[in-house]
C-alpha positions in Angstrom: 0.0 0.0 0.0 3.0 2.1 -0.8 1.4 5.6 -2.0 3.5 7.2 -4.5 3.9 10.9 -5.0 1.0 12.7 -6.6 -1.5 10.7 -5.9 -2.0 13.2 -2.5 -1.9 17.0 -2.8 0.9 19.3 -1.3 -1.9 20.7 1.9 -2.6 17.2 2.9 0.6 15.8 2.1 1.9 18.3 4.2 -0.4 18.2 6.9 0.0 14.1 6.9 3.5 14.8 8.0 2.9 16.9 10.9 0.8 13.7 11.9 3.4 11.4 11.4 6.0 13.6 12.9 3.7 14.1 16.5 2.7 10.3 16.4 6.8 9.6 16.1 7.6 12.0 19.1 4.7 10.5 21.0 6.1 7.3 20.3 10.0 7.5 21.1 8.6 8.9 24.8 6.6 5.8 24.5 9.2 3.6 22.9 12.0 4.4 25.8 9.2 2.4 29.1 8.5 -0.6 26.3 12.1 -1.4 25.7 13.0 -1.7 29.3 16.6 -2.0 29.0 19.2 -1.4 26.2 19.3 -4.9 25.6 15.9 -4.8 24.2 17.0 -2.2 21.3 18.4 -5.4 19.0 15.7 -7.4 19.0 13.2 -4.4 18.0 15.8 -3.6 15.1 15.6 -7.0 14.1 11.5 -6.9 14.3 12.2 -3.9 11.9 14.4 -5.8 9.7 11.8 -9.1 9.2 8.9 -6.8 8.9 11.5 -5.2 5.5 11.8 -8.7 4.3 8.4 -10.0 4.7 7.1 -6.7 2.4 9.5 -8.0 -0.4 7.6 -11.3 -0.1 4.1 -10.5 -2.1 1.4 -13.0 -2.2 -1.9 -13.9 -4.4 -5.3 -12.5 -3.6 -7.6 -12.2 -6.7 -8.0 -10.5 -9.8 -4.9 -10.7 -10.7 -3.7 -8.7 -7.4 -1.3 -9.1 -4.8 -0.7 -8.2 -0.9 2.2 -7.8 1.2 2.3 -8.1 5.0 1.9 -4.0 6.1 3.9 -5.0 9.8 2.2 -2.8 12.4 0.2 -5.6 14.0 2.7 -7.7 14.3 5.2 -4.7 15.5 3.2 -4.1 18.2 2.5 -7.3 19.6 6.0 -8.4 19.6 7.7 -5.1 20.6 5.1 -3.0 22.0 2.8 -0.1 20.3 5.2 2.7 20.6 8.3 0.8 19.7 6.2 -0.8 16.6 4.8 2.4 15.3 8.9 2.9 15.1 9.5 -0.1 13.7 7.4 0.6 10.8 8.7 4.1 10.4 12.4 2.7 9.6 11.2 0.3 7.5 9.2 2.8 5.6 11.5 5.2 5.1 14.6 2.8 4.3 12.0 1.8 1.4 11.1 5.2 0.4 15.0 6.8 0.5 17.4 3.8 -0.7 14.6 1.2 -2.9 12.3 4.6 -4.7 9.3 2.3 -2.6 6.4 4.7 -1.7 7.0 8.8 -2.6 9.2 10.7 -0.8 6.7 13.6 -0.7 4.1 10.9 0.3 5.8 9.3 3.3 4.1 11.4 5.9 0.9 9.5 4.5 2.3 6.2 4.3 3.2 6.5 7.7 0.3 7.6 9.2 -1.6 4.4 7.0 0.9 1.8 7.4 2.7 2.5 10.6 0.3 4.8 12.9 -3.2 3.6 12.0 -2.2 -0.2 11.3 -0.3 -0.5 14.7 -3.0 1.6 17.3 -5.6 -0.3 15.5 -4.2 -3.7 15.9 -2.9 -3.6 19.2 -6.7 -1.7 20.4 -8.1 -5.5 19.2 -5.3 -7.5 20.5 -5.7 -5.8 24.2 -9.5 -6.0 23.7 -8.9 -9.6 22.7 -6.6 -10.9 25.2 -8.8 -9.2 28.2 -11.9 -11.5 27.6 -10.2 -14.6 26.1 -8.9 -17.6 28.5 -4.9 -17.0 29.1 -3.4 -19.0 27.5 -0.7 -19.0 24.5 -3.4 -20.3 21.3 -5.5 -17.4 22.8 -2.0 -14.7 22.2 -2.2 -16.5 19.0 -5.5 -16.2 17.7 -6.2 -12.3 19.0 -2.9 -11.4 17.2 -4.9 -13.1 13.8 -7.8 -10.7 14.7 -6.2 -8.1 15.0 -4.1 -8.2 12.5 -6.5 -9.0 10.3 -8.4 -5.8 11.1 -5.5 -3.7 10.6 -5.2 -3.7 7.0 -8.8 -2.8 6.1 -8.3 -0.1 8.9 -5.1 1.4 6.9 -7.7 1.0 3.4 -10.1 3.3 5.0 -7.5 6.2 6.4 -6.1 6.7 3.1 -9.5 6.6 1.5 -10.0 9.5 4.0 -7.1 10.8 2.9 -7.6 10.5 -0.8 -11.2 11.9 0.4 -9.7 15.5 1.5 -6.6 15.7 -0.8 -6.8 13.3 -4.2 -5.6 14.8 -6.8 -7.6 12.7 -9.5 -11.4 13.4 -10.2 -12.7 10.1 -8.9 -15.8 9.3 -7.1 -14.7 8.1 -3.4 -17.5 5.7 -2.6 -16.0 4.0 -5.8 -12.3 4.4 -4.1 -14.0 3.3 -0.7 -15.3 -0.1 -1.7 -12.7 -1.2 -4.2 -9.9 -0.4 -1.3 -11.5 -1.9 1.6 -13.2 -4.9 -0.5 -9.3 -6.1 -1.5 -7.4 -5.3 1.3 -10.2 -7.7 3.7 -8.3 -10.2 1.3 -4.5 -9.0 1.9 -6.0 -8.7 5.4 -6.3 -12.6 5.6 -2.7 -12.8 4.3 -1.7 -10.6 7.1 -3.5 -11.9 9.4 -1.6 -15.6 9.1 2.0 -14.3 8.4 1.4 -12.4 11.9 -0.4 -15.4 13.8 2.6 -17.6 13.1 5.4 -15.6 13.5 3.7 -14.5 17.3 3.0 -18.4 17.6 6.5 -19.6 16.8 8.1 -16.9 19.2 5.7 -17.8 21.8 6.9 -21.1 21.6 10.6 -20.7 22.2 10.9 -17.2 24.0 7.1 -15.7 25.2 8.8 -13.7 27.6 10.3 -11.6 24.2 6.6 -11.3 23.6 5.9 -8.1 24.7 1.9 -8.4 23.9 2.4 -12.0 26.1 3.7 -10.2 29.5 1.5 -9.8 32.7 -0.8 -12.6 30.8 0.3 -15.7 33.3 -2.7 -17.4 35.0 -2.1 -18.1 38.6 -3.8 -21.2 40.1 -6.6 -20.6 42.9 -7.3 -23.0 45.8 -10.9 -22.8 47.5 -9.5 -22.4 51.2 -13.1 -22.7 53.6 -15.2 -21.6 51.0 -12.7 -18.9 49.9 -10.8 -19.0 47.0 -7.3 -17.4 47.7 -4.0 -17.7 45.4 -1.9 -21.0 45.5 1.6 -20.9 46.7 4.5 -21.0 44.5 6.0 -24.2 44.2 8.9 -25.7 42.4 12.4 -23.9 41.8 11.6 -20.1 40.8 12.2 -19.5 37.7 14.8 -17.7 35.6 14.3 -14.1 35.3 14.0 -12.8 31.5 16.6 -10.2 32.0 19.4 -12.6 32.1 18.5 -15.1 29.3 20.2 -14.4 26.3 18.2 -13.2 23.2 20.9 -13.9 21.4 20.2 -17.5 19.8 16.6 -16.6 18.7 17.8 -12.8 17.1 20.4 -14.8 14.9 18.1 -17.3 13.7 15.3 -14.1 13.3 18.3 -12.4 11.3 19.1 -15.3 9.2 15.2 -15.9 8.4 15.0 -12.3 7.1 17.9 -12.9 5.0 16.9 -15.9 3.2 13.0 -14.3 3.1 14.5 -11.2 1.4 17.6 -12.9 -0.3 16.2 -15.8 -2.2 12.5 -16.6 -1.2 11.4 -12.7 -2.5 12.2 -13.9 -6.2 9.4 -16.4 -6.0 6.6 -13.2 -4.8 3.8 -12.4 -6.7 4.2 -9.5 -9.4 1.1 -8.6 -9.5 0.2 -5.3 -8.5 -0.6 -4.6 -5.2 -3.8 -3.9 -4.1 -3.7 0.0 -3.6 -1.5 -0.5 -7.1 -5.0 -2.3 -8.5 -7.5 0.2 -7.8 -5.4 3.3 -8.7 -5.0 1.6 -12.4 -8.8 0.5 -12.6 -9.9 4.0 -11.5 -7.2 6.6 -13.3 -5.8 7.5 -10.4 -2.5 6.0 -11.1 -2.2 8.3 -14.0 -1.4 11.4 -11.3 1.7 9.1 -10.0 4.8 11.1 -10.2 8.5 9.8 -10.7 10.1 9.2 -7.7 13.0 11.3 -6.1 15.0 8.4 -5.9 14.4 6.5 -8.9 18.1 7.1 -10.0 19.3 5.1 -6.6 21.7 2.2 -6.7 18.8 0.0 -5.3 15.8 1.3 -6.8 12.6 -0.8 -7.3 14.5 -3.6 -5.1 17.3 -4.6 -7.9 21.3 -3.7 -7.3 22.4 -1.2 -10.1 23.8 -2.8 -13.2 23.3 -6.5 -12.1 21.9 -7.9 -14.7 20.7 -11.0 -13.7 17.4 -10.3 -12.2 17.3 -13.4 -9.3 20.8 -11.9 -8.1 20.6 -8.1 -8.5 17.0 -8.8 -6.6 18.2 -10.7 -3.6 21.8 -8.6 -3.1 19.0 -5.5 -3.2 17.3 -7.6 -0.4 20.3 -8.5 1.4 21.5 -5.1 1.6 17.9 -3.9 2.5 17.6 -6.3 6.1 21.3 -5.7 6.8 20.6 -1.6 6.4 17.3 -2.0 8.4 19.0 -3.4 11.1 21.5 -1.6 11.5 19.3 1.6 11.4 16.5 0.4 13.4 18.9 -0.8 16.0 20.8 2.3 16.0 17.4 4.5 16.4 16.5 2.1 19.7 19.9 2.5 21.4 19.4 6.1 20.8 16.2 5.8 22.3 17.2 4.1 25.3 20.4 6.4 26.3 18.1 9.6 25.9 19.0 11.6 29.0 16.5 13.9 30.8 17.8 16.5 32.9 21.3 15.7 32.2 20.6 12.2 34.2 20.2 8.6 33.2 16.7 7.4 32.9 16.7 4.7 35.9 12.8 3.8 36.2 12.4 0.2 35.7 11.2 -1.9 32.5 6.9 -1.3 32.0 6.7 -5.0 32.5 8.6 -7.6 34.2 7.3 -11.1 33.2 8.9 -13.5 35.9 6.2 -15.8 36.2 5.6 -18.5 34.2 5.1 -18.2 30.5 1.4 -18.2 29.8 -0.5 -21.0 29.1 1.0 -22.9 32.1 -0.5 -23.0 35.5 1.5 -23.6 38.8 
């Protein structure tokens, strides 16, 4: 759902990025209580990275249309809302500045559609979700589906609000309205899975990196003379998150994201995508601009003067995770040595999981 330049007027395009911009500043203040410790920073960097190499990795819907994953749900249920609506924000504008993927005028909208909207929405239904739904792991699972799920549509409808105030084509927008939200409940679907399993496999190794997962264990209740009162602990306590190392699970997350974007992205659907669809079928691709980056050395995802198109593509994709990753990390340290007053920001970590992981009992 990359919006190119033109498709949005210079007001709104203007005023989209003053949204993006507060929502960012919101969310680094945010971003700093989610990550807890500096440790934390890598592992959101490398959420920023898959989410990059997941994007390159378009599927089938109908019609001769494609979807990618968009990212913000399952940003925000791994690394938090705040840290997500980040995580999103690198990826985007790694895409827009180095591969000529979504305008460079446009990327306050893409922001606010892909990052801000898809990311408050989804983790709004995953809270809802995971508040009225038995504690337990499948439960994590199958609210990060939902939500995901009705992230996407969500992100259709802002920029059909958008488009709404500040299109530049002359296009009916109850046309623009149902042929946006009608395909992207499809690429929704797509979403949806791609986020259910990647929560599902993490929860299965590591919930405690889970951050959507903490505060969810269930604690067993006795009835005690007709009372029901909390069981003691029993067994050997056990090991506090902060001291397991995340490293085994962020090399095997790296070297996923580099075999998604380095070999498995020259098997994606090219078809268009679905905003790509309905901007053809319409005419409002016709008001697309060239991109201020189209002369990069990675442009439209293919290394400069490589010509053979399974190589040039995966070095492009290579390159892409490893410069994601090193940026998003980079942006997370950054968050987490901010200094306030000239002192160290000492307050403890928003959650602490050091029960057990949920879906057990004691």
């Amino acid at each position: 759902m990359h919006v190119p330049d033109g498709f949005i007027d210079a007001p709104v395009s203007v005023a989209t990025a003053v949204v993006a911009a507060g929502a960012i500043a919101v969310s680094l203040r945010g971003a700093r209580r989610e990550l807890g410790s500096e440790r934390a920073a890598p592992l959101a960097g490398l959420v920023a990275a898959f989410i990059f190499a997941v994007q390159m990795l378009n599927f089938p819907v109908a019609g001769g249309t494609s979807g990618h994953l968009l990212g913000g749900a399952l940003a925000a249920i791994l690394v938090g809302p705040c840290t997500g609506v980040l995580c999103v924000s690198v990826v985007l504008l790694m895409q827009a500045l180095l591969f000529a993927d979504g305008g460079l005028t446009a990327l306050g909208v893409n922001i606010t559609c892909m990052a801000i909207v898809t990311t408050v929405v989804a983790y709004g239904v995953f809270r809802g979700l995971v508040k009225v739904l038995p504690r337990t792991r499948l439960s994590v699972t199958a609210a990060s589906f939902v939500a995901a799920l009705v992230s996407v549509p969500a992100s259709a409808v802002a920029f059909t609000l958008i488009y709404a105030i500040g299109g530049t084509a002359d296009v009916p927008i109850g046309k623009v309205a149902t042929a946006m939200v009608g395909v992207h409940l499809l690429i929704g679907l797509g979403e949806a899975v791609i986020t259910a399993l990647t929560v599902g496999a993490v929860l299965s190794v590591r919930p405690d990196l889970v951050y959507g997962a903490h505060g969810l264990e269930q604690k067993l209740r006795l009835r005690v003379n007709g009372e029901l009162v909390d069981a003691p602990g029993t067994g050997p306590a056990p090991v506090p998150a902060a001291v397991r190392s995340r490293r085994p699970i962020w090399i095997a997350g790296l070297v996923t994201s580099l075999l998604l974007a380095g070999f498995v992205s020259f098997y994606a659907s090219a078809d268009p995508d679905g905003l790509e669809r309905v901007a053809t079928d319409h005419g409002i691709a016709e008001r697309a601009e060239e991109h201020g980056a189209a002369d990069s050395p990675l442009a439209d995802y293919g290394v400069k003067d490589v010509e053979d198109a399974r190589v040039s593509g995966g070095l492009a994709g290579v390159i892409g995770v490893g410069l994601t990753v090193v940026a998003g990390t980079g942006v997370f340290r950054v968050v987490r040595r901010r200094r306030s007053g000239g002192t160290s920001d000492a307050a403890p970590p928003a959650h602490t999981n050091t029960g057990p992981p949920p879906g057990t009992h004691a």
